[in-house]
N, C-alpha and C positions, 0 to 999 in steps of 0.2 A: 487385619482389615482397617481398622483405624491406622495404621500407621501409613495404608495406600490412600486412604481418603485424605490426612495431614499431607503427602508428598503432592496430590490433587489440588489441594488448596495453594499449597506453598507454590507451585508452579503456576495454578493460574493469576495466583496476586506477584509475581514475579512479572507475567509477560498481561497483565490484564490492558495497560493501558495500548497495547499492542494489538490484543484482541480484538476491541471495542474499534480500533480504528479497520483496524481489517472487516469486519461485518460491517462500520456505513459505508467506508469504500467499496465493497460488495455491494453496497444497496444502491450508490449511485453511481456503480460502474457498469451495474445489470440494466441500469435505465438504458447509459450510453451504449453499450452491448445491443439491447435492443437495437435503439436509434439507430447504430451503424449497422448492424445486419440487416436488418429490415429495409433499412433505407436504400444500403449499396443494391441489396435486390431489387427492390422495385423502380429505384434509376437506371438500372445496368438492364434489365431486363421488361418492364413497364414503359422505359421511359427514352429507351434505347441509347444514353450514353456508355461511352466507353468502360472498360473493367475499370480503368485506375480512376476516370474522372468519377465516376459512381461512390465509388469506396472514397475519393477524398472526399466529394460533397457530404455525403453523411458522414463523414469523420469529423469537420466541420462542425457540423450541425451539434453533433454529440458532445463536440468540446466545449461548445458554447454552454451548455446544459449541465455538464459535470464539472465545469468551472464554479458557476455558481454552487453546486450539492459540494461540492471538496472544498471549497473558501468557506463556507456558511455553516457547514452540518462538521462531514467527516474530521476534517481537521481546524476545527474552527478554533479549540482552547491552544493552538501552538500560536509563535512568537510571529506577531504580522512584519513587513518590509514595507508594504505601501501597494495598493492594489495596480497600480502602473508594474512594479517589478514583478511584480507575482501574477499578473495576464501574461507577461511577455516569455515571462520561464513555461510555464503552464502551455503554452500555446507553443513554443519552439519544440517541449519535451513534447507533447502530441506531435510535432511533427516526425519526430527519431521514432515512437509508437508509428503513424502512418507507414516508415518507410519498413517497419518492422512487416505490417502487415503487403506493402509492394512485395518486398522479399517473401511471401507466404503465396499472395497470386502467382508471382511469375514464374517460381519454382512447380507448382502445380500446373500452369496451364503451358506458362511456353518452352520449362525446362522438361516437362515432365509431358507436356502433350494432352493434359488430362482435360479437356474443354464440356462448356454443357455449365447446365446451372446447378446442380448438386455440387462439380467438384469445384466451380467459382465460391459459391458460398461455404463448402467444407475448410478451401484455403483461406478466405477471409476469417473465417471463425478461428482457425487455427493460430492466423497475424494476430488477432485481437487477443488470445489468451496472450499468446507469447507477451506483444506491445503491453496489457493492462499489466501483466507482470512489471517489467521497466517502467511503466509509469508509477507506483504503485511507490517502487523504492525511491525514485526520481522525485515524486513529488514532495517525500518522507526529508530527502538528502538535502536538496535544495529550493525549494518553492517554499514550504512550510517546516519549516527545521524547529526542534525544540525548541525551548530556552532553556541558558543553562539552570536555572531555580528546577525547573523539572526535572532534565538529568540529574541533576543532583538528590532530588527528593528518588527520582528510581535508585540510584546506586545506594541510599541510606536504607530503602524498604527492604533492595534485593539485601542488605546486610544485616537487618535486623533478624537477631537469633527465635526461632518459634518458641523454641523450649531453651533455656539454659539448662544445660547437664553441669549442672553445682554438686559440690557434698555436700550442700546443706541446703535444703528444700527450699525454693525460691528466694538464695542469696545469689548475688550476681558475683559473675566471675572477678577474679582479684585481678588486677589495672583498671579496670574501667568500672563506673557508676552502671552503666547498662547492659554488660557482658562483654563489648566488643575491645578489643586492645589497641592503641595506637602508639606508634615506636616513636622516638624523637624526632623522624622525618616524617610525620605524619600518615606514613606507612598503618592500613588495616593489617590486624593480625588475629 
């Protein structure tokens, strides 16, 4: 049991900084989620524009919204560019997200025939997982990309040993002060 609660621990302080960005990206993706379902509905059907114009207006709307939650909140400790570079990526990659989600209506309504507002908004819902997925990684990739001081601090955590298995009760392994081994090419071993 303790040895599954150590592999518990070891795993979540491995992908922790990962985690934490995935639940406020969740928290400010659920906003925009909202906004675009909601919205595309009640323009497309409230407001009588078209399927796609609907869906982009609140996609829109939503970007504008999760711009600020993902610049400010979610990924705010990574490496800034200049808030000019990071609207213009931010708002291009929602647009490949948008077209994620066209390709989700038109297979549903004009490839698929499925019309009516349940299966308008089952396919919009369906475009927005898919697109917040690719945004998700897109914004990770290129909008707010680490710096390398962080990756570096992850690759030294994911290497630090929990336990040293020594023969001799918390002596550290022979090469190294701290247990880990480094070859003349600066090779972990």
């Amino acid at each position: 049991m303790v040895a599954q609660v150590s592999s518990v621990q070891d795993l979540y302080a491995r992908f922790r900084h990962l985690i934490h960005e995935l639940a406020k990206f969740g928290v400010v993706g659920g906003t925009g989620f909202v906004v675009t379902l909601v919205g595309a509905d009640l323009l497309r059907f409230d407001a009588g524009l078209g399927k796609y114009k609907a869906v982009t207006v609140a996609t829109v709307i939503a970007t504008m919204i999760t711009f600020v939650g993902n610049r400010y909140w979610t990924f705010q400790h990574r490496e800034r560019t200049g808030t000019g570079r990071e609207s213009i990526l931010f708002f291009v990659l929602n647009g490949v997200g948008l077209l994620i989600q066209y390709a989700s209506i038109f297979a549903f309504q004009d490839v698929a025939g499925l019309s009516g507002k349940l299966w308008y908004n089952l396919a919009n819902f369906i475009g927005i997982v898919f697109g917040t997925i690719f945004r998700f990684w897109s914004y990770r990739r290129f909008v707010w990309r680490e710096s390398i001081v962080e990756v570096l601090e992850e690759e030294h955590e994911a290497l630090e040993p929990t336990a040293a298995p020594t023969a001799a009760a918390g002596a550290p392994a022979p090469g190294h002060a701290d247990g880990v081994r480094v070859d003349e090419a600066g090779r972990i071993s």
